[in-house]
VEXDO-521240 format. One record per atom (N, C-alpha, C): y, x, z; residue in one letter. Coordinates in pm, whole numbers, plus 50000, padded with zeros to 5 digits. Layout:
<pts>
YXZA
...
</pts>
This chain:
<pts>
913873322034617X
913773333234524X
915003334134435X
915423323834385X
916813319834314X
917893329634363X
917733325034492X
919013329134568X
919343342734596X
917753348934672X
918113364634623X
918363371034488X
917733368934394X
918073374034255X
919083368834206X
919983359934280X
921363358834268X
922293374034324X
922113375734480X
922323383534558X
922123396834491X
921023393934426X
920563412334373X
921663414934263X
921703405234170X
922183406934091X
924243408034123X
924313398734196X
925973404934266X
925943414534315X
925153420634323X
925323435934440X
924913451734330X
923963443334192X
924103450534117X
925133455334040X
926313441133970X
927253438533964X
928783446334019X
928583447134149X
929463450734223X
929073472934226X
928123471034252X
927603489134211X
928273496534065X
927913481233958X
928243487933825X
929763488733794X
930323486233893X
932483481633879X
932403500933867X
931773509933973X
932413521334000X
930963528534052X
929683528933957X
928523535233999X
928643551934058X
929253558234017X
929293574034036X
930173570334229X
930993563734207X
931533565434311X
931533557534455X
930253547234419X
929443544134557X
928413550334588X
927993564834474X
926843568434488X
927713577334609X
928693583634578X
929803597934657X
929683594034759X
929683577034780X
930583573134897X
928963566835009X
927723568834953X
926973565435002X
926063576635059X
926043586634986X
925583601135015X
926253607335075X
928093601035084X
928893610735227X
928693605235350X
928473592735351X
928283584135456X
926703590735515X
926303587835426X
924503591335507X
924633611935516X
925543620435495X
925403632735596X
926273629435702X
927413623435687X
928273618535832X
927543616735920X
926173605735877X
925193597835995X
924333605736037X
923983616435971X
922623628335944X
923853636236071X
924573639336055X
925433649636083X
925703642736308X
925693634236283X
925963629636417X
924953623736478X
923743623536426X
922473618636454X
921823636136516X
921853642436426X
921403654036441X
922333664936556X
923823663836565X
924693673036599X
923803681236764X
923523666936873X
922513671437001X
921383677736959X
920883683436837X
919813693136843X
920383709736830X
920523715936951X
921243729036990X
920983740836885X
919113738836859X
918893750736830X
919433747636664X
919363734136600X
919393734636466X
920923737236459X
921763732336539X
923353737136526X
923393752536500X
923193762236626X
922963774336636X
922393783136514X
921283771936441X
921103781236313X
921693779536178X
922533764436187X
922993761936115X
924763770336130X
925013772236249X
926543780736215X
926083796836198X
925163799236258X
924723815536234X
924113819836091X
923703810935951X
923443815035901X
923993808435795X
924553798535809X
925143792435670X
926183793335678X
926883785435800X
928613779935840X
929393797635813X
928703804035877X
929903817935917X
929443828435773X
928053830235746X
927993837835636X
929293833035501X
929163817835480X
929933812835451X
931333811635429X
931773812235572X
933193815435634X
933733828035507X
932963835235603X
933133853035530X
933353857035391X
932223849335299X
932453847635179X
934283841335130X
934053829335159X
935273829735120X
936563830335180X
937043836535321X
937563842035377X
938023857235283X
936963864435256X
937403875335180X
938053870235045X
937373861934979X
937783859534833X
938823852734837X
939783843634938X
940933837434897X
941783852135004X
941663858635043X
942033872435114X
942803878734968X
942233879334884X
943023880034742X
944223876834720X
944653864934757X
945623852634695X
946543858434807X
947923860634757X
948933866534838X
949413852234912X
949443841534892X
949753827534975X
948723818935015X
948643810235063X
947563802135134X
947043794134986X
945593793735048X
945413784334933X
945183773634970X
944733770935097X
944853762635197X
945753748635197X
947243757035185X
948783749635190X
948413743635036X
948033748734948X
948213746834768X
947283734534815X
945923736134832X
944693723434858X
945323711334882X
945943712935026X
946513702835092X
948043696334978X
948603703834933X
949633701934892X
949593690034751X
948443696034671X
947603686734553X
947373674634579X
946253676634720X
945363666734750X
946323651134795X
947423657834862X
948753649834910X
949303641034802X
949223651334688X
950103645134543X
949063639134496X
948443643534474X
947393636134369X
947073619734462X
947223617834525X
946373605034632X
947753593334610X
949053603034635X
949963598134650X
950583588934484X
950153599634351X
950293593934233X
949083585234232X
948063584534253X
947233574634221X
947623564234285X
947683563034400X
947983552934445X
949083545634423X
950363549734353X
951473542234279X
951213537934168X
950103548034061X
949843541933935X
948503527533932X
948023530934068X
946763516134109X
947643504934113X
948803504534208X
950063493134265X
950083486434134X
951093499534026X
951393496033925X
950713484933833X
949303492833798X
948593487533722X
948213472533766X
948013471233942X
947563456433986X
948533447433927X
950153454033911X
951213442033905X
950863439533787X
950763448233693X
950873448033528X
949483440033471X
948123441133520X
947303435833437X
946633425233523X
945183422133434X
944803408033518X
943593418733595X
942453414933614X
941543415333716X
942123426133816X
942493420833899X
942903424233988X
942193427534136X
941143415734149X
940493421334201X
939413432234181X
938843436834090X
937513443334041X
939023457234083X
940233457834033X
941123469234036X
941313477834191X
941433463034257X
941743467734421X
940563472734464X
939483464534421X
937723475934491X
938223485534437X
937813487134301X
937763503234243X
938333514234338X
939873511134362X
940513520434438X
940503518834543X
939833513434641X
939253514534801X
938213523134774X
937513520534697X
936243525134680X
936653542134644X
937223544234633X
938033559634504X
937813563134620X
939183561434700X
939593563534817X
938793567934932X
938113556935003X
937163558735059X
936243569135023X
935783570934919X
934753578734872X
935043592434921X
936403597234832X
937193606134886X
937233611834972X
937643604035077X
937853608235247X
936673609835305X
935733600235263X
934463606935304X
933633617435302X
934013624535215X
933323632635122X
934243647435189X
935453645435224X
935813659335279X
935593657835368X
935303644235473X
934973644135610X
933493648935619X
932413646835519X
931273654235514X
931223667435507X
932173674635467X
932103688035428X
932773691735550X
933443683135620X
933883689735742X
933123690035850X
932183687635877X
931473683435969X
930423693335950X
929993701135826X
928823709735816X
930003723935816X
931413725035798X
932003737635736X
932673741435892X
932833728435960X
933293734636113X
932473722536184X
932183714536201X
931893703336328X
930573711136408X
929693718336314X
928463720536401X
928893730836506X
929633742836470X
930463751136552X
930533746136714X
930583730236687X
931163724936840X
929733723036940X
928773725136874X
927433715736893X
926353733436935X
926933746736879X
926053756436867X
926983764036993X
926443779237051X
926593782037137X
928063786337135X
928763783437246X
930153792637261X
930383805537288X
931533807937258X
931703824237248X
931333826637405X
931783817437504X
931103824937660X
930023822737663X
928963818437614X
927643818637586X
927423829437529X
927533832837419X
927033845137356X
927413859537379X
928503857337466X
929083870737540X
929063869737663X
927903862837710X
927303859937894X
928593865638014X
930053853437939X
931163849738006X
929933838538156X
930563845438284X
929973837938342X
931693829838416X
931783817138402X
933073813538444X
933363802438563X
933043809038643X
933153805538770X
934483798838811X
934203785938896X
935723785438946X
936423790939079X
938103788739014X
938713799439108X
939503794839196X
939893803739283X
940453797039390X
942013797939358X
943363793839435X
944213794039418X
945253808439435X
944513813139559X
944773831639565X
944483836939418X
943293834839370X
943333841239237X
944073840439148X
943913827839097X
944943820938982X
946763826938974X
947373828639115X
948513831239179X
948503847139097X
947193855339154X
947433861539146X
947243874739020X
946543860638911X
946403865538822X
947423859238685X
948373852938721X
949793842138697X
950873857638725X
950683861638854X
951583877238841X
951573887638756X
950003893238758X
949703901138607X
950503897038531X
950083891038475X
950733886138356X
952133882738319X
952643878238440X
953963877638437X
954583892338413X
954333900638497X
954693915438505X
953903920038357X
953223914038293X
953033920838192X
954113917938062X
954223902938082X
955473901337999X
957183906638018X
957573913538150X
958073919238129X
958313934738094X
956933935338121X
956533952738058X
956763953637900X
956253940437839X
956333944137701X
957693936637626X
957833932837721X
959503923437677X
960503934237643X
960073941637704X
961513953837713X
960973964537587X
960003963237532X
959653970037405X
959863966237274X
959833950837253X
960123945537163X
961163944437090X
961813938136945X
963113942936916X
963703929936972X
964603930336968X
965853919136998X
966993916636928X
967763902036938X
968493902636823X
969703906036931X
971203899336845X
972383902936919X
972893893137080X
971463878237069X
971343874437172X
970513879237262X
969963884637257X
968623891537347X
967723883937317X
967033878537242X
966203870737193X
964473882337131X
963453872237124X
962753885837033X
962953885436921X
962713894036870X
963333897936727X
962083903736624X
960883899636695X
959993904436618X
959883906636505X
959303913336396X
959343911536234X
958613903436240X
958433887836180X
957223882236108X
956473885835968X
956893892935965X
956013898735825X
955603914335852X
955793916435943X
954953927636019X
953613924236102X
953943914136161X
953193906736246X
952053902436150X
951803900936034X
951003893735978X
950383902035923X
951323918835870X
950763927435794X
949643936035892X
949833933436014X
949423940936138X
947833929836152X
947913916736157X
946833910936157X
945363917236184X
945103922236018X
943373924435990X
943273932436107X
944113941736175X
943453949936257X
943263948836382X
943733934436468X
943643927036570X
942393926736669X
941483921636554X
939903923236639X
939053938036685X
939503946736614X
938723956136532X
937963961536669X
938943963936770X
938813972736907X
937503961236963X
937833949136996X
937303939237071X
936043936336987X
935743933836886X
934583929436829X
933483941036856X
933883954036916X
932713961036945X
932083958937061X
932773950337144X
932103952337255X
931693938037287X
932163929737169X
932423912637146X
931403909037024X
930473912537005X
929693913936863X
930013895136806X
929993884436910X
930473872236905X
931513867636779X
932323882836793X
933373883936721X
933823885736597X
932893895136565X
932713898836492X
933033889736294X
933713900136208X
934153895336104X
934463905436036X
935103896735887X
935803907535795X
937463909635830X
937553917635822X
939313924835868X
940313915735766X
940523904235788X
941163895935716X
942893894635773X
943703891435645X
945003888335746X
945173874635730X
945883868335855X
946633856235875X
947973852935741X
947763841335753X
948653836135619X
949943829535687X
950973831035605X
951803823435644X
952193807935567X
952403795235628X
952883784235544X
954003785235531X
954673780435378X
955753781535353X
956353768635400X
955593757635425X
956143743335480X
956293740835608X
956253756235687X
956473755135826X
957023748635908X
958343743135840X
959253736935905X
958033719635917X
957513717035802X
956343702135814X
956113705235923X
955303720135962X
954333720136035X
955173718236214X
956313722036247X
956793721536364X
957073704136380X
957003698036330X
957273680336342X
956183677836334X
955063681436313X
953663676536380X
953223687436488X
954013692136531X
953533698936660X
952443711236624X
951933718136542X
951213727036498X
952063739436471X
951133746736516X
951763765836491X
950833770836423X
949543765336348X
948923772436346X
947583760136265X
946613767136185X
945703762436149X
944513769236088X
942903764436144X
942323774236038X
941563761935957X
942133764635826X
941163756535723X
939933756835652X
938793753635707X
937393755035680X
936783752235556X
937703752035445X
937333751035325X
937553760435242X
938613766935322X
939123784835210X
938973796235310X
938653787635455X
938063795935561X
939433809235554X
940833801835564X
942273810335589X
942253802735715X
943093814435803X
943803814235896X
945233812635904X
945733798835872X
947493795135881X
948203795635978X
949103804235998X
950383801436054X
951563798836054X
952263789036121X
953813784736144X
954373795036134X
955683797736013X
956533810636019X
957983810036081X
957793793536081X
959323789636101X
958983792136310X
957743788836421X
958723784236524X
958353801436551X
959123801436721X
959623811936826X
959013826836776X
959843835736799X
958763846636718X
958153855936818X
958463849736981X
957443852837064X
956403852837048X
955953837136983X
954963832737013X
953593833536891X
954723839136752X
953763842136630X
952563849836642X
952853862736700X
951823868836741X
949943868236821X
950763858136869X
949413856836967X
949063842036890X
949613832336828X
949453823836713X
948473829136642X
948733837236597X
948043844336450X
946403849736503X
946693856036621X
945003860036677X
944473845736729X
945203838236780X
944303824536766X
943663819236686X
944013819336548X
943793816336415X
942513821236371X
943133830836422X
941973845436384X
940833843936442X
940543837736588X
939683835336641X
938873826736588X
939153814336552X
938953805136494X
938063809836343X
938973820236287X
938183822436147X
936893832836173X
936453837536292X
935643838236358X
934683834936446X
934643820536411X
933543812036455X
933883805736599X
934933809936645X
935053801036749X
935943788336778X
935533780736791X
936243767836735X
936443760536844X
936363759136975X
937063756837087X
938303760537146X
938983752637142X
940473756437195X
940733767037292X
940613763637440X
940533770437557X
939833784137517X
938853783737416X
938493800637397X
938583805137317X
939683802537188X
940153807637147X
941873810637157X
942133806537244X
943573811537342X
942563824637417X
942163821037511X
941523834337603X
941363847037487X
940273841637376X
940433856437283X
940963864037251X
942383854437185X
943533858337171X
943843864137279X
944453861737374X
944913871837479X
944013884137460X
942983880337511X
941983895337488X
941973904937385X
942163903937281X
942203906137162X
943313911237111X
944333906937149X
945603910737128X
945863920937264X
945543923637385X
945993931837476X
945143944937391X
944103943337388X
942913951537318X
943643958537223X
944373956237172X
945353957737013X
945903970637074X
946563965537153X
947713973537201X
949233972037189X
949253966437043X
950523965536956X
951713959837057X
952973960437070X
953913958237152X
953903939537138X
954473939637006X
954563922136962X
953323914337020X
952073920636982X
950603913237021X
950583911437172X
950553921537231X
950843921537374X
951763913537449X
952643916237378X
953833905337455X
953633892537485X
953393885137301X
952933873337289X
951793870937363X
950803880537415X
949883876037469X
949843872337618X
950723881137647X
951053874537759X
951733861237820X
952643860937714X
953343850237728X
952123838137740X
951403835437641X
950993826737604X
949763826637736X
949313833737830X
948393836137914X
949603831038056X
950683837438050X
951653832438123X
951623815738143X
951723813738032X
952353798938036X
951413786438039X
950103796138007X
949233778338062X
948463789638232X
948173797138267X
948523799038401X
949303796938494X
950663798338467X
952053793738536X
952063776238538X
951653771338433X
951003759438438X
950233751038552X
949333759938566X
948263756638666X
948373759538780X
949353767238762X
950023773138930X
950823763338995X
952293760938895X
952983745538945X
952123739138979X
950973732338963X
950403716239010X
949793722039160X
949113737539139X
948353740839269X
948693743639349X
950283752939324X
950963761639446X
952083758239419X
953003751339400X
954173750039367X
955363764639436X
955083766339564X
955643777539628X
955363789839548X
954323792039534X
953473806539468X
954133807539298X
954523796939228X
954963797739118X
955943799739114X
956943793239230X
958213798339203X
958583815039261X
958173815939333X
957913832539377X
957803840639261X
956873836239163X
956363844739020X
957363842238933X
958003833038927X
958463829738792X
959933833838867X
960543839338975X
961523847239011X
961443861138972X
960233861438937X
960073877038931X
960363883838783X
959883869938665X
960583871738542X
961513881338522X
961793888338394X
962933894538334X
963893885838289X
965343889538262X
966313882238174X
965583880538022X
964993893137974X
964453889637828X
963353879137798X
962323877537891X
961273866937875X
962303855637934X
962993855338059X
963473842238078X
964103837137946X
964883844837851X
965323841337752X
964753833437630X
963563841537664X
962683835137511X
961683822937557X
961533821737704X
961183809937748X
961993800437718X
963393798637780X
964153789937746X
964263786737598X
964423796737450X
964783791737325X
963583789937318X
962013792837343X
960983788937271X
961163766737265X
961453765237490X
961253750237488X
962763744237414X
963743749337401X
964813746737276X
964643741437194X
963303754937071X
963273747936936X
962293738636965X
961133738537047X
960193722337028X
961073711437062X
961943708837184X
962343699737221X
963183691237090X
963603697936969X
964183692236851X
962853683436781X
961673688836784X
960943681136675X
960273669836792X
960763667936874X
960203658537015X
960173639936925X
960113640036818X
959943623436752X
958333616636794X
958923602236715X
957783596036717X
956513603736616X
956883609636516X
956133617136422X
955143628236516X
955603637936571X
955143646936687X
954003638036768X
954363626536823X
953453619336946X
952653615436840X
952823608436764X
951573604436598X
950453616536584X
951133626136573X
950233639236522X
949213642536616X
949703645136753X
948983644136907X
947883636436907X
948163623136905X
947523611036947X
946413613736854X
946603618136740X
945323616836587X
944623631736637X
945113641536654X
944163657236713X
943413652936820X
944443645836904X
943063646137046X
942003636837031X
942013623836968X
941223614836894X
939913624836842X
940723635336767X
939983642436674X
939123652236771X
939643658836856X
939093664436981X
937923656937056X
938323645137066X
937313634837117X
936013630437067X
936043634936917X
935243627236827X
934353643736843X
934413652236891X
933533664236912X
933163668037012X
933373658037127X
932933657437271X
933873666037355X
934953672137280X
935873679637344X
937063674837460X
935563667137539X
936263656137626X
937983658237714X
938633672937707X
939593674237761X
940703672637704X
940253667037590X
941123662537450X
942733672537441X
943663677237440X
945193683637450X
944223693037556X
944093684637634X
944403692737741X
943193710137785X
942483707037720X
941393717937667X
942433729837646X
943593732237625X
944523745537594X
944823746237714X
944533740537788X
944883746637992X
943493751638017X
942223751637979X
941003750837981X
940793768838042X
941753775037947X
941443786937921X
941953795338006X
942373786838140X
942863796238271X
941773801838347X
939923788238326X
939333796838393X
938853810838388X
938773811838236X
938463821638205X
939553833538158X
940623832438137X
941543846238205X
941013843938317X
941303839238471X
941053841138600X
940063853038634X
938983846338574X
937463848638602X
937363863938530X
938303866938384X
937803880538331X
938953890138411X
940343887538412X
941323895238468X
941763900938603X
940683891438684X
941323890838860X
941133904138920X
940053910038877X
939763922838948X
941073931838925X
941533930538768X
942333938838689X
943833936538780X
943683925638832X
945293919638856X
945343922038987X
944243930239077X
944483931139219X
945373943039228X
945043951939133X
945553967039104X
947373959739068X
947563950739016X
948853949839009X
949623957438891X
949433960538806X
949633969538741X
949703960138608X
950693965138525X
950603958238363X
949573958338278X
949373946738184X
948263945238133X
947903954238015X
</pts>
C-alpha cells in the first residue's frame, strides 16, 4: 500500500509541474486514438465531412477570402517563430538556472502538447475526408482499367491539346509562357463555376487561390501548392513554371472543395480547368494531363510515346524543357527530406500509393476522355 501511494503521489507530483498542459496533451492524444479507432466507420466519416468538415471549410474559406494575403503563410510563419524563440529562451534558461530537470519536462511537455493538438485538429479538419466517399464515388466515376491503345491514345489528345493552346498563350522574348500570374489567380473564383453543375461533388463558394510570398521556401521542399485546413485557403507557389500555375491553382481549388485525394484532384483540375475554357487554364491543363499520361505511356509503350511526344510543338517542347530546368536546381537533400515526410504522411491515411498516387489519375482521364480522344480533335 506504501508503495502505491508513493507512486500516486509521484505521478501527482509530476501532473502538478505543468497541469493545464498534460490535460492538452492528454485530450489530444485520446481524439488522435478516437480519430483512428473510429476513421473505418464509412458512414460516420461521410457524415462527419458532409456536415461539419465542409460546412466548415466554407465558413472560413469565405471569411479569410477577405484578407488580401494568406493567412495560412502568417499561421505557419508565427507558429515557426514562436516554437523557434521558445525553444532558445528554454536552452537558455536550462544553462542559467537550477532545476533543470522539472525545466526540460515542462518544455517536452509544451511541445508535445502542441503538436498534438494541431495534429488533432487535423485529423477532424481534413483526415476524415480520406475515410468518407470520393469524388468518383459521389459522381458514379465508374473507372475501369485501360488498355494500352487507350492510354496512347488518350496521351495524343492531350498532347494536341497542348499545342492548340500553346500557341494562344503569351510568351516572353524566349518563347517561353508568359502567363500573367496575377491574372491567373484573379481568374480563379470562376474555375469551378461551369463544372460544379453537373459535379454537385463540387460544389463551393467562388473563392480565389492565394499566392505565398515564400515561394521560393516552397520550391526546395518540392511543393507548388497547398490547401490549409485551418483557414481552409488554397496556396500557391508564385515563384515555379508559369505553365504550370494554372492548373496548380484548380488543384488547390479542388482540394478546398472537399476532395482530398491526390490522383482526383489532378483529374478535376484538368476537368475543371478545360470546362473553364480560359487559354492559361487549358493549357496548363493539359500539360499537366500530358505529363503524368506521357508518363504512363514511356513504361507501357515506349514506341507509342515517342511517336506522341514527336508530335509536340516548339512552344510546349520549350516549356517542358524550362519547367524540368527550374526543379532540377532545388534537386537537394532538403527536397528528398520533404518527399520522404509527405509520403509517410500519405501512408499514415492508407493512401497506400504514397508519391506515386499523382500517376493515379491516368485512370481516370483514360476512362472519362477516350471516347472524346477517338474524334482526335483538341480538348
Amino acid at each position: 500500500m506504501e508503495t502505491k501511494t508513493r507512486e500516486k503521489r509521484g505521478l501527482a507530483a509530476i501532473f502538478a509541474l505543468c497541469p493545464r498542459r498534460h490535460v492538452l496533451l492528454l485530450v489530444s492524444a485520446g481524439l488522435i486514438a478516437l480519430h483512428l479507432a473510429l476513421r473505418g466507420r464509412h458512414e460516420l466519416m461521410v457524415l462527419l465531412s458532409e456536415k461539419v468538415v465542409r460546412p466548415l471549410h466554407r465558413v472560413l474559406g469565405s471569411l479569410n477570402a477577405h484578407v488580401p494575403f494568406s493567412v495560412a503563410e502568417l499561421l505557419l510563419a508565427l507558429a515557426a517563430t514562436a516554437a523557434l524563440v521558445y525553444i532558445i529562451y528554454q536552452i537558455a534558461m536550462l544553462l542559467r538556472r537550477g532545476e533543470k530537470g522539472r525545466r526540460l519536462y515542462r518544455t517536452l511537455i509544451t511541445l508535445c502538447s502542441a503538436g498534438l493538438t494541431v495534429y488533432a485538429l487535423f485529423c477532424l479538419l481534413w483526415g476524415v475526408y480520406y475515410y468518407a466517399d470520393d469524388f468518383a464515388t459521389q459522381s458514379g466515376f465508374v473507372n475501369e482499367p485501360v488498355s494500352t491503345e487507350q492510354l496512347a491514345s488518350v496521351t495524343r489528345y492531350f498532347a494536341r491539346g497542348a499545342n492548340h493552346y500553346g500557341a494562344l498563350v503569351a510568351r516572353d522574348e524566349n518563347g517561353l509562357c508568359a502567363s500573367d500570374r496575377a491574372e491567373i489567380i484573379r481568374k480563379s473564383p470562376e474555375v469551378f463555376a461551369e463544372t460544379e453543375k453537373d459535379y454537385p461533388a463540387l460544389a463551393g463558394p467562388a473563392l480565389a487561390a492565394k499566392g505565398i510570398v515564400c515561394s521560393r521556401v516552397m520550391s526546395y521542399l518540392d511543393f507548388t501548392g497547398f490547401f490549409f485546413p485551418f483557414t481552409a485557403e488554397a496556396n500557391v507557389n508564385m515563384d515555379s513554371p508559369r505553365c504550370d500555375l494554372a492548373a496548380t491553382v484548380a488543384h488547390e481549388l479542388s482540394h478546398q472543395r472537399g476532395v482530398a485525394r491526390e490522383q482526383e484532384a489532378n483529374f478535376t483540375a484538368v476537368l475543371a480547368s478545360l470546362r473553364y475554357g480560359d487559354a492559361d487554364y487549358c493549357y496548363s491543363a493539359c500539360l499537366l494531363a500530358y505529363t503524368h499520361l506521357g508518363n504512363a505511356l514511356y513504361r507501357a509503350d515506349h514506341a507509342a510515346w515517342e511517336e506522341i511526344r514527336a508530335e509536340l510543338s516548339e512552344n510546349v517542347v520549350r516549356d517542358l524543357s524550362a519547367r524540368s530546368a527550374y526543379w532540377r536546381q532545388f534537386e537537394t537533400p532538403v527536397q528528398k527530406a520533404s518527399n520522404t515526410v509527405y509520403e509517410g504522411f500519405l501512408h499514415s491515411y492508407d493512401q497506400t500509393l504514397g508519391l506515386k498516387s499523382y500517376g493515379a489519375c491516368v485512370d481516370l482521364l483514360v476512362n472519362y476522355y477516350y471516347e472524346l480522344s477517338l474524334e482526335q480533335s483538341s480538348p
